[in-house]
PyMOL Python script that loads the backbone (N, CA, C, O; Angstrom):
from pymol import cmd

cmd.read_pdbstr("""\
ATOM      1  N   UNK A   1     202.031-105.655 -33.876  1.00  0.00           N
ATOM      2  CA  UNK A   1     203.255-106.410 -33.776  1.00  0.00           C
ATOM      3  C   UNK A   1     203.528-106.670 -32.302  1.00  0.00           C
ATOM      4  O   UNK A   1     202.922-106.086 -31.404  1.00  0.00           O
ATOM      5  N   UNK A   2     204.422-107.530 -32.120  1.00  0.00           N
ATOM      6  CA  UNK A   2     204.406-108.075 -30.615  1.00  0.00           C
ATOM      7  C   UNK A   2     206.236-107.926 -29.996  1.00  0.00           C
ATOM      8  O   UNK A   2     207.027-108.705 -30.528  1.00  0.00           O
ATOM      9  N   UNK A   3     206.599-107.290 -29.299  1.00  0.00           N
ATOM     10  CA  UNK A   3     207.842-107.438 -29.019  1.00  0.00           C
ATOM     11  C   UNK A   3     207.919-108.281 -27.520  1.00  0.00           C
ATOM     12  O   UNK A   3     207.270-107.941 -26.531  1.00  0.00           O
ATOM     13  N   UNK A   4     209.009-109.648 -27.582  1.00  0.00           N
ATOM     14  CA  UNK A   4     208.826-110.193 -26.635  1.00  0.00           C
ATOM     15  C   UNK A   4     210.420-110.056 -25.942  1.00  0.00           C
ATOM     16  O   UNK A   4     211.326-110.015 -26.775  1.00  0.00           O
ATOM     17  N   UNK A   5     210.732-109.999 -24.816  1.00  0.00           N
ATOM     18  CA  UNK A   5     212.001-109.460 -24.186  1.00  0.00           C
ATOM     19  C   UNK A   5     212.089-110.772 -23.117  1.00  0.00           C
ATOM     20  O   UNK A   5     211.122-111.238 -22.515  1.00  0.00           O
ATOM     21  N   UNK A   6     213.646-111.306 -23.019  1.00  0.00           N
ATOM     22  CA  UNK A   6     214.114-112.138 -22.149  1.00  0.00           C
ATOM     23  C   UNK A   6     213.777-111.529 -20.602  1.00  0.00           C
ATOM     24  O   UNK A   6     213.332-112.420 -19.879  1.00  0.00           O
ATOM     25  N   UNK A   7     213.876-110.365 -20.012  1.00  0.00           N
ATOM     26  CA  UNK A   7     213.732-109.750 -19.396  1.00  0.00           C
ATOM     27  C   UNK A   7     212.478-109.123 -18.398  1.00  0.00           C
ATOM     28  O   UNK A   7     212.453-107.951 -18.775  1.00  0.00           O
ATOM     29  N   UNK A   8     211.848-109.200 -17.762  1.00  0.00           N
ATOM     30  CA  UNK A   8     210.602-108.869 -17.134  1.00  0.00           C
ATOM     31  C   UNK A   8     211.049-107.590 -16.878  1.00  0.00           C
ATOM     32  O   UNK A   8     210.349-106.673 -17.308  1.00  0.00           O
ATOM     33  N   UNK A   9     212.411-107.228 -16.064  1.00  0.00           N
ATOM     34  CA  UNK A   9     212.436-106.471 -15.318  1.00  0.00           C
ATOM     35  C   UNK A   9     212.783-104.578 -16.476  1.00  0.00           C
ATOM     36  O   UNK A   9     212.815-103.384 -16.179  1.00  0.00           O
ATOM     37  N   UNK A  10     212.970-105.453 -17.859  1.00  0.00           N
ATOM     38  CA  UNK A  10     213.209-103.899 -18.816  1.00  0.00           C
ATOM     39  C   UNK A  10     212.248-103.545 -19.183  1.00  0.00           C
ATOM     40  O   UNK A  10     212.230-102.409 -19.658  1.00  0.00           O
ATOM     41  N   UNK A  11     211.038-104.298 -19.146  1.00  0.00           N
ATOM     42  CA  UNK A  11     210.103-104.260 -20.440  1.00  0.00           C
ATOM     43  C   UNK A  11     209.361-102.657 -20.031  1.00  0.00           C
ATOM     44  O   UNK A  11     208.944-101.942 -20.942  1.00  0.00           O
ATOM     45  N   UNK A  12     209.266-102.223 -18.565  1.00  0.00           N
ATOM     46  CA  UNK A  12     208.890-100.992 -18.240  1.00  0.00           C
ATOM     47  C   UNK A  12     209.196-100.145 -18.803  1.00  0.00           C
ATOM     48  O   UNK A  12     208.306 -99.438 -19.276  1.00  0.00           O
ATOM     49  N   UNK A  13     211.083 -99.672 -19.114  1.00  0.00           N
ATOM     50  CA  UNK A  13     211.438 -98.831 -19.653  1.00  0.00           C
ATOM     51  C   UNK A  13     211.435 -99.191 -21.434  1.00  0.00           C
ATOM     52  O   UNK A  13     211.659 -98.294 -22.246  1.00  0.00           O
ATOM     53  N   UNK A  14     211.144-100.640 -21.860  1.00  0.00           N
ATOM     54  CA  UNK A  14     210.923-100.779 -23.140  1.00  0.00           C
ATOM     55  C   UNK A  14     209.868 -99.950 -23.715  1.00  0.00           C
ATOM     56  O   UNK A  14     210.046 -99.334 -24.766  1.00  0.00           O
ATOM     57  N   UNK A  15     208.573 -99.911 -22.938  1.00  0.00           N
ATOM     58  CA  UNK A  15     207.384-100.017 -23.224  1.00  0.00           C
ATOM     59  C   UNK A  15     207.577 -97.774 -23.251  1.00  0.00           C
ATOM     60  O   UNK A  15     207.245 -96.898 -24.050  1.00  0.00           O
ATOM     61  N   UNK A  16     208.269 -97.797 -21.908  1.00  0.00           N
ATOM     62  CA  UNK A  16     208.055 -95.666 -21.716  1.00  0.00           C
ATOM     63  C   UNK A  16     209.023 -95.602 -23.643  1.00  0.00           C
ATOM     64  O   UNK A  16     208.357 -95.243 -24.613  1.00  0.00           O
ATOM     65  N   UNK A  17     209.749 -95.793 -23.724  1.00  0.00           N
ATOM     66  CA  UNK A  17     210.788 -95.147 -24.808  1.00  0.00           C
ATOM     67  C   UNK A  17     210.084 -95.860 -25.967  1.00  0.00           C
ATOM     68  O   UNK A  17     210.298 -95.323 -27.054  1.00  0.00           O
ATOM     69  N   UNK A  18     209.235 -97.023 -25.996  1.00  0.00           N
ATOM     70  CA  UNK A  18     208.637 -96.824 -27.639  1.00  0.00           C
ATOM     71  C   UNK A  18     207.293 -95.993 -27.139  1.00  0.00           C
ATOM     72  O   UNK A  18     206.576 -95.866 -28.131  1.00  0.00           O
ATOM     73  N   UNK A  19     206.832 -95.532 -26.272  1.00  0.00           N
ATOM     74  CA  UNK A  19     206.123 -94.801 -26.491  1.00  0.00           C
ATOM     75  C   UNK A  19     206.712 -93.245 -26.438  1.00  0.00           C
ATOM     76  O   UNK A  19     205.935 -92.361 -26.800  1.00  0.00           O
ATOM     77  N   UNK A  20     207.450 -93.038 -26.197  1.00  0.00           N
ATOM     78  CA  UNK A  20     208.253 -91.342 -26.584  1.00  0.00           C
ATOM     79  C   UNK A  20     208.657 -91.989 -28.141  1.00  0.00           C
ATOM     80  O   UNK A  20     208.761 -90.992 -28.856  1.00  0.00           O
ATOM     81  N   UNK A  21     208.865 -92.923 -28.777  1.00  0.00           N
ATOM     82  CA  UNK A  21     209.421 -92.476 -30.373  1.00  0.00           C
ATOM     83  C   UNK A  21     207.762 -92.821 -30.696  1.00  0.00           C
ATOM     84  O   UNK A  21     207.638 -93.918 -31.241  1.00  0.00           O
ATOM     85  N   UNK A  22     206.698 -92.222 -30.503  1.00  0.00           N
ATOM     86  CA  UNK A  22     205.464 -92.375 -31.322  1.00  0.00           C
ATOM     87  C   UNK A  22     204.881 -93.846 -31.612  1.00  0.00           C
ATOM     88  O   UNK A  22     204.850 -94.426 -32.697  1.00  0.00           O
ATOM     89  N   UNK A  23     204.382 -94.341 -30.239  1.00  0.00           N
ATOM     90  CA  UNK A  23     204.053 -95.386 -30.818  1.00  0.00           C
ATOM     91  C   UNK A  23     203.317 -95.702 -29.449  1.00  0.00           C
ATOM     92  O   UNK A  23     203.695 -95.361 -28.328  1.00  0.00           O
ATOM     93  N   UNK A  24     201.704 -96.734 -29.925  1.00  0.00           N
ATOM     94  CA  UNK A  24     201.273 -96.974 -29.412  1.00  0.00           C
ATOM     95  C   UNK A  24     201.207 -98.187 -28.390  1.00  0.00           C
ATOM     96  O   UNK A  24     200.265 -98.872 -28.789  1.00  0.00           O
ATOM     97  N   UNK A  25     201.723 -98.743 -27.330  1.00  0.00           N
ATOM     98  CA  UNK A  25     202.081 -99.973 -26.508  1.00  0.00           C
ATOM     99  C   UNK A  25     201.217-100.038 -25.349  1.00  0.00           C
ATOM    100  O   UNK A  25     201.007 -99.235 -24.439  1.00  0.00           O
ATOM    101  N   UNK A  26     200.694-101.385 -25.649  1.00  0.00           N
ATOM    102  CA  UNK A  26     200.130-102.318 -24.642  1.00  0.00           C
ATOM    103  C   UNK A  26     200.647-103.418 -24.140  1.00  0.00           C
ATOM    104  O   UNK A  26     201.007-104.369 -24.833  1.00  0.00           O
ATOM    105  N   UNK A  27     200.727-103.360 -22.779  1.00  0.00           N
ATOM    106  CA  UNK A  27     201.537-104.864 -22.382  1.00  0.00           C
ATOM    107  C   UNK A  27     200.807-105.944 -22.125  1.00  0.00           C
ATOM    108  O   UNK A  27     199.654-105.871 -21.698  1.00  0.00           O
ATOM    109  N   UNK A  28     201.520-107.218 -22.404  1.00  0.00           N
ATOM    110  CA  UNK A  28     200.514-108.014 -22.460  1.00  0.00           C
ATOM    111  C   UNK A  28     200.409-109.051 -21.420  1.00  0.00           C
ATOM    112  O   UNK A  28     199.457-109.623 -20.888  1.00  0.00           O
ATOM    113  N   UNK A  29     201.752-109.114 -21.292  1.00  0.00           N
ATOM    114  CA  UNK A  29     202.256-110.341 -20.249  1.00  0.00           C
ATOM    115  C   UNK A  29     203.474-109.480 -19.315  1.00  0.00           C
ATOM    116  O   UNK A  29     203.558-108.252 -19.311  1.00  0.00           O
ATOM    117  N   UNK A  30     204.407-110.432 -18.518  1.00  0.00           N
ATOM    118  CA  UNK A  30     205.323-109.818 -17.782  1.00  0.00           C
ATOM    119  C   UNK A  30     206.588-109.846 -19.069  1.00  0.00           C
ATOM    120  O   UNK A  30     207.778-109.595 -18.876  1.00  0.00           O
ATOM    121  N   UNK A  31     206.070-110.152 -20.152  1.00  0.00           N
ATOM    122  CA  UNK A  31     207.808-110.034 -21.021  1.00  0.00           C
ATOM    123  C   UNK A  31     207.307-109.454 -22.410  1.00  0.00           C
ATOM    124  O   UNK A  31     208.184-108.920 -23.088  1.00  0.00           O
ATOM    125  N   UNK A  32     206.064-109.482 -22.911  1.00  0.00           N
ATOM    126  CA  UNK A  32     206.186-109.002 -24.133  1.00  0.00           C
ATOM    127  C   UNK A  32     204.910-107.725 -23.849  1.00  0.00           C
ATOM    128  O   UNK A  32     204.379-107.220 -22.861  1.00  0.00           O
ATOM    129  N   UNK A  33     204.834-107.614 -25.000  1.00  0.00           N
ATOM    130  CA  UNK A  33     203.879-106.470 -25.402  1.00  0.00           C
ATOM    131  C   UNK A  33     203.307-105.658 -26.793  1.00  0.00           C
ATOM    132  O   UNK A  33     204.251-105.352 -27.521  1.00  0.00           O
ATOM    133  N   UNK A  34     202.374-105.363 -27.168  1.00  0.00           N
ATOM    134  CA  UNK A  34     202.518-105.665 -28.358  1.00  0.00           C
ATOM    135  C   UNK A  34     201.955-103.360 -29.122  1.00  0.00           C
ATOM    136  O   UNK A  34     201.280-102.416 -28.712  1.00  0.00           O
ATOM    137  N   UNK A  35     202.524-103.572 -29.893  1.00  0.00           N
ATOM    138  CA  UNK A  35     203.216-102.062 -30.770  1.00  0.00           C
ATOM    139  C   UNK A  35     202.581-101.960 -31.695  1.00  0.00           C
ATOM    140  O   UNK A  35     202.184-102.887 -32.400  1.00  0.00           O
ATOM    141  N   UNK A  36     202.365-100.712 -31.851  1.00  0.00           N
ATOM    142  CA  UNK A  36     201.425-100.289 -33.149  1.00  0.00           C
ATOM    143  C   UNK A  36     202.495 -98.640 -33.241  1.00  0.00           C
ATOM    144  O   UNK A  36     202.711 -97.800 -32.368  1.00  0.00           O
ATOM    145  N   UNK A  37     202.915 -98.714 -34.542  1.00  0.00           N
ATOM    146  CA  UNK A  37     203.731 -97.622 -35.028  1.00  0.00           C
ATOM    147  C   UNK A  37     202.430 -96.332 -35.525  1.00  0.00           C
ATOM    148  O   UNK A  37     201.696 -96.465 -36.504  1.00  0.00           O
ATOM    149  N   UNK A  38     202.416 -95.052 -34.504  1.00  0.00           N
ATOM    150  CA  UNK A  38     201.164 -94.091 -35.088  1.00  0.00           C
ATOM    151  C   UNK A  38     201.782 -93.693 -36.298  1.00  0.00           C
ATOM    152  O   UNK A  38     202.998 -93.822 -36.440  1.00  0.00           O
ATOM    153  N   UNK A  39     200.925 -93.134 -37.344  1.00  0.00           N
ATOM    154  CA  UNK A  39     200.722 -92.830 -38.569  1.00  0.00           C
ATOM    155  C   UNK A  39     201.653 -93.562 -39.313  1.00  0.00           C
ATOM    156  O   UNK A  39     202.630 -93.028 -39.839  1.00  0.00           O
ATOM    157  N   UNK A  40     201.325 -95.127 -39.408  1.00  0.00           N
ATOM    158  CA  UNK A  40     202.254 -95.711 -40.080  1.00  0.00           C
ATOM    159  C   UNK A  40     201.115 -96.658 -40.905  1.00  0.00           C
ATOM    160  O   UNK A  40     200.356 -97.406 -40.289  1.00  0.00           O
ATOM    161  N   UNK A  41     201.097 -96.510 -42.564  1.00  0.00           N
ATOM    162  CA  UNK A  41     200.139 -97.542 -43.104  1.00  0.00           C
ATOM    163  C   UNK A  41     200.732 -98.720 -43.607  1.00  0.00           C
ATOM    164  O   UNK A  41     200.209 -99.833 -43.668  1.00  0.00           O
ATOM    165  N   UNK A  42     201.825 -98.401 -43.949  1.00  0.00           N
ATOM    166  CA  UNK A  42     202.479 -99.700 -44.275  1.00  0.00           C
ATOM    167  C   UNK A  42     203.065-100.624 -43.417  1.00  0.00           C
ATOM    168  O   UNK A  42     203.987-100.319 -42.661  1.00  0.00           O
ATOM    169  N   UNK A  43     202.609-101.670 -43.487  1.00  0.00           N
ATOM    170  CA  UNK A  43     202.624-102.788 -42.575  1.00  0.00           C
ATOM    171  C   UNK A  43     204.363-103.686 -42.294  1.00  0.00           C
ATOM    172  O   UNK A  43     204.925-104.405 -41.468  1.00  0.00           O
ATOM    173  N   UNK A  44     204.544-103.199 -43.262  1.00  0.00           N
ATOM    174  CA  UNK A  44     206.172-104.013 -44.228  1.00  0.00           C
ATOM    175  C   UNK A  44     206.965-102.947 -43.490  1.00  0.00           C
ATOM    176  O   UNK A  44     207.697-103.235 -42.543  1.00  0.00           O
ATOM    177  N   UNK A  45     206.844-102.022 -43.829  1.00  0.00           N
ATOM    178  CA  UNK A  45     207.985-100.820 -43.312  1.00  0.00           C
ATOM    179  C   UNK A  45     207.920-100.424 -41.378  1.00  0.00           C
ATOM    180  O   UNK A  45     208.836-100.195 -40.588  1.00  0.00           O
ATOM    181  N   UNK A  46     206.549-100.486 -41.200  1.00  0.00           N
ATOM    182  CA  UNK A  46     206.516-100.324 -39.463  1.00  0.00           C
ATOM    183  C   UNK A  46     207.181-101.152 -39.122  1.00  0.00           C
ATOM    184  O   UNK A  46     208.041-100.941 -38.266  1.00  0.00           O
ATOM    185  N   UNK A  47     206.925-102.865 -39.911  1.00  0.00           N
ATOM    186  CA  UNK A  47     207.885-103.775 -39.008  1.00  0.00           C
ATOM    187  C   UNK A  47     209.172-103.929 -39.160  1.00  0.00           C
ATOM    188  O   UNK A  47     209.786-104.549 -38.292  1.00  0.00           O
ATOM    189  N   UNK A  48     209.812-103.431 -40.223  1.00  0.00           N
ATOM    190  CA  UNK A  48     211.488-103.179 -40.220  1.00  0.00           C
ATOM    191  C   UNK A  48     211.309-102.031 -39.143  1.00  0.00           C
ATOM    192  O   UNK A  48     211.612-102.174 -37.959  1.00  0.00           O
ATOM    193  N   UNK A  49     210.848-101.020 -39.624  1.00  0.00           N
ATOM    194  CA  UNK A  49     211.032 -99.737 -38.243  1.00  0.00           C
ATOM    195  C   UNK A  49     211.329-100.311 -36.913  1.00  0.00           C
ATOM    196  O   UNK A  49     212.195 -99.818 -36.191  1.00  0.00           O
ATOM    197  N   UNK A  50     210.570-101.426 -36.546  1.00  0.00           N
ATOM    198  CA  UNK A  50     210.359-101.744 -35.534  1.00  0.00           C
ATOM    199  C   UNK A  50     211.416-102.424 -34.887  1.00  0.00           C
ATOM    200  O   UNK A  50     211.872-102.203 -33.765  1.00  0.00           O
ATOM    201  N   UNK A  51     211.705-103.144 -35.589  1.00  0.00           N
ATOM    202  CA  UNK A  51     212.614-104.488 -35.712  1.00  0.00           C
ATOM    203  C   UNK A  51     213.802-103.626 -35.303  1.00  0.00           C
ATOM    204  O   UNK A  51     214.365-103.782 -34.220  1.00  0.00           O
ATOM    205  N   UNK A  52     214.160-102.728 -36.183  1.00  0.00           N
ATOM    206  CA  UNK A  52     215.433-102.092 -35.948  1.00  0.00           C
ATOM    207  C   UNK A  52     215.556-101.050 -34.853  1.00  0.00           C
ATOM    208  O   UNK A  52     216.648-100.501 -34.709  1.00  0.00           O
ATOM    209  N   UNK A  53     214.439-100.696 -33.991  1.00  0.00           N
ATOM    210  CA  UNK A  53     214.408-100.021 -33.342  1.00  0.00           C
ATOM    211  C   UNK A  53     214.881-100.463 -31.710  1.00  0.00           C
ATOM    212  O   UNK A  53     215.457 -99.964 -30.744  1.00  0.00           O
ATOM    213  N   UNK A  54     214.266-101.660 -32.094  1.00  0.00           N
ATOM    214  CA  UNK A  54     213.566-102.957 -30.762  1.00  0.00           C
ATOM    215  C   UNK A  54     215.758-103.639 -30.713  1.00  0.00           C
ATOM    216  O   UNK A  54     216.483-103.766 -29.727  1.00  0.00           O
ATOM    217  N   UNK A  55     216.066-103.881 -32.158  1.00  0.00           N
ATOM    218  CA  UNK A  55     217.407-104.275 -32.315  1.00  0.00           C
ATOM    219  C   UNK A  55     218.141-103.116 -31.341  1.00  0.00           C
ATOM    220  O   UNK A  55     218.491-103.379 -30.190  1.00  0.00           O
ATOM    221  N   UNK A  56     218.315-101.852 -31.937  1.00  0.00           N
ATOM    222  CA  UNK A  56     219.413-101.400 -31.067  1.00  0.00           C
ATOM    223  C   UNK A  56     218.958-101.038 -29.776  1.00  0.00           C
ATOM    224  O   UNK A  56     219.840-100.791 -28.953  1.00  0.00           O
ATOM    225  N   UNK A  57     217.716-100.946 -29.397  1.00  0.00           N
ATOM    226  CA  UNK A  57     217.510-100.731 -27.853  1.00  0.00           C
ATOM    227  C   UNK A  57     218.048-101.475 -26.993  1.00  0.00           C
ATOM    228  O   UNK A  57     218.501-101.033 -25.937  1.00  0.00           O
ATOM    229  N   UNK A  58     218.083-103.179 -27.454  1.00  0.00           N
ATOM    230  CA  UNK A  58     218.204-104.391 -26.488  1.00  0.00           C
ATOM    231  C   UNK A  58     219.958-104.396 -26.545  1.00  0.00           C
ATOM    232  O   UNK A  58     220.515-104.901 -25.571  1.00  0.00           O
ATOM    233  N   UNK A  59     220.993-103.740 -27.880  1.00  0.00           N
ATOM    234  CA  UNK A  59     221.836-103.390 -28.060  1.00  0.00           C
ATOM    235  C   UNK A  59     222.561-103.003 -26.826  1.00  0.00           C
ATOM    236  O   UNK A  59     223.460-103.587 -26.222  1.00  0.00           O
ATOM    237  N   UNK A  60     221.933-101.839 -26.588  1.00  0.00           N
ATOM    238  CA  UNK A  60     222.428-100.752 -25.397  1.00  0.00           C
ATOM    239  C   UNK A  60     222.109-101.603 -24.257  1.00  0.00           C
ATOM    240  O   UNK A  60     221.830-100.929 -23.266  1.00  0.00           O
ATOM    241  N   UNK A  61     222.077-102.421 -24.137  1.00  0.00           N
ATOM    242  CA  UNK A  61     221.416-103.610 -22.490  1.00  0.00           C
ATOM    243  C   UNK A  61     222.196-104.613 -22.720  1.00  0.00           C
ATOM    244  O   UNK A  61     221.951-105.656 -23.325  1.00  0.00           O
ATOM    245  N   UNK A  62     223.190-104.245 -22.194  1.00  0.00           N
ATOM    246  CA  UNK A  62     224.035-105.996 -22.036  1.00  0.00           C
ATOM    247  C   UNK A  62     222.965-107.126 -21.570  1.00  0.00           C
ATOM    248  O   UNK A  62     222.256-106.909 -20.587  1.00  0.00           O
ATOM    249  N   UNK A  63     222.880-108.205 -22.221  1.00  0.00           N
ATOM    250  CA  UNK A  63     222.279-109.223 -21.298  1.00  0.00           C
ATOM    251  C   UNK A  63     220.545-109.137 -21.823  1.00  0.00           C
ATOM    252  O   UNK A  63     219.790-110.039 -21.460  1.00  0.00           O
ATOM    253  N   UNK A  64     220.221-108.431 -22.356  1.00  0.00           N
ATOM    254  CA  UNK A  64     218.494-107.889 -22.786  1.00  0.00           C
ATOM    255  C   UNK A  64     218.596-108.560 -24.249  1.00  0.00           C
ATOM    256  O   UNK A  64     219.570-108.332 -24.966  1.00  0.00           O
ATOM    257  N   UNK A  65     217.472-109.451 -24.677  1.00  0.00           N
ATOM    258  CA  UNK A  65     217.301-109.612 -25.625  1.00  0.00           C
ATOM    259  C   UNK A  65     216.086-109.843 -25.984  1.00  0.00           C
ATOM    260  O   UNK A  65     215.244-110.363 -25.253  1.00  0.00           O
ATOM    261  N   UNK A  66     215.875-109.411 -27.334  1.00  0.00           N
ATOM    262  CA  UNK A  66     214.182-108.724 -27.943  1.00  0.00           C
ATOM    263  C   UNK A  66     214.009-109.698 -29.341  1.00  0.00           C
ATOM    264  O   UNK A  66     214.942-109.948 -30.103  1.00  0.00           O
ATOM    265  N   UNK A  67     212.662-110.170 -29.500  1.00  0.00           N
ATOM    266  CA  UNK A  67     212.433-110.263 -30.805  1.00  0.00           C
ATOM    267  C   UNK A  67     210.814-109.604 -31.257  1.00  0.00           C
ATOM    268  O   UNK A  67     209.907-109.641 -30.426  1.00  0.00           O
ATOM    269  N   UNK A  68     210.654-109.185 -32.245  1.00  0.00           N
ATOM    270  CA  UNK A  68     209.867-108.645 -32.449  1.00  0.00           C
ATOM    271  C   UNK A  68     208.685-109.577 -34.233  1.00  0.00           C
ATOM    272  O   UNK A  68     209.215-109.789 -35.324  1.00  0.00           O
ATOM    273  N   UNK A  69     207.266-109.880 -33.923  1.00  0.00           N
ATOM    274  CA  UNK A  69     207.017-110.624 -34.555  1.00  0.00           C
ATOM    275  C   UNK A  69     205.458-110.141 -34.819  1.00  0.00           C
ATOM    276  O   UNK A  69     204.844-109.629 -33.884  1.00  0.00           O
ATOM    277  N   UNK A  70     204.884-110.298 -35.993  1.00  0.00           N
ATOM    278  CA  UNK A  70     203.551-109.618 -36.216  1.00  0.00           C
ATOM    279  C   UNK A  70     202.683-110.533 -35.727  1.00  0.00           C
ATOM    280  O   UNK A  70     201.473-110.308 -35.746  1.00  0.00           O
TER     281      UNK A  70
END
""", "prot")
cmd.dss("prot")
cmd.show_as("cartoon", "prot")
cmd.util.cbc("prot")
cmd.orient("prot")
């Protein structure tokens, strides 16, 4: 899955905190990067996980906004 952020300058601390909730991140560009949820087989449920995870992070960031897309 790919999370892409308005932001260049969050995606650092995007990228440290989905990797402390278990998850594997590679960046790809200066705004997105793309997520792999560990021990997750279902494809349907990682990406709500995700979605909602990626939702309240950008939450807590006035001004930060995320979408997240397989």
């Amino acid at each position: 899955m790919k999370v892409n952020l308005n932001s260049a300058d969050r995606l650092p601390e995007l990228i440290r905190d989905l990797a402390a909730a278990s998850c594997f991140v590679r960046q790809l560009d200066e705004t997105s990067c793309n997520v792999r949820l560990i021990g997750r087989r279902d494809a349907e449920a990682a990406l709500v996980e995700l979605s909602f995870f990626v939702a309240a992070w950008a939450r807590a960031r006035p001004g930060v906004e995320a979408t997240v897309t397989r």
